[in-house]
N, C-alpha and C positions, 0 to 999 in steps of 0.2 A: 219413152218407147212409143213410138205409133204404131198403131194397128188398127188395119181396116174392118167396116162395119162386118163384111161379109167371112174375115180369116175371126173376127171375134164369135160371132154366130155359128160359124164353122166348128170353132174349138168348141163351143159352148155342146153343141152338138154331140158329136163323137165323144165329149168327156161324159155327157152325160149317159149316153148308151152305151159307152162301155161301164159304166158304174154299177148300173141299171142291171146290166149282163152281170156283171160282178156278184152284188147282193143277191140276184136270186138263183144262182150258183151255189152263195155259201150254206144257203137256205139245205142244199142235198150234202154238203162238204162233211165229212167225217173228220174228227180231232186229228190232226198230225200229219206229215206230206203224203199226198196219195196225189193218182193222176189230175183230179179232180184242179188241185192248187196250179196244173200247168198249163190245164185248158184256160183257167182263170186267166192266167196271165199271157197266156198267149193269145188270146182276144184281143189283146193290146196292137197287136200287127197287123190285122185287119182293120181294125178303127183308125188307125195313124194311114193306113193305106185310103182310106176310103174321104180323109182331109180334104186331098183337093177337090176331089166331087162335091163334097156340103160346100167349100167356098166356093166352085163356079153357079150353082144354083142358087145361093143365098147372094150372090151378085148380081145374077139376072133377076131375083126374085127383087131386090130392094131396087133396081132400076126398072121394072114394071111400075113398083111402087108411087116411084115419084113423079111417073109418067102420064 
């Protein structure tokens, strides 16, 4: 599978601040489902939405780079 430096850096990205968002989330989360578990996860649709933004900047960022 190839994948470019910028959809890698991209994902690296978003995976990590939604994690990020995640963990200190769970940090307030009370045992058992409460709204809390659906904000969690619905964080997930903003980050997958916000993808090709980190790959257009991590593309012009690594061709300044090498410029």
């Amino acid at each position: 599978m190839k994948m470019s430096a910028a959809s890698a850096l991209a994902a690296w990205a978003v995976g990590t601040a939604w994690l990020i968002v995640f963990v200190v989330l769970e940090h307030f989360d009370a045992p058992g489902p409460d709204l809390l578990d659906y904000v969690q996860w619905g964080m997930l649709l903003p980050a997958l939405i916000l993808y090709p933004l980190f790959r257009k900047w991590f593309a012009a960022w690594l061709l300044r780079q090498r410029g």
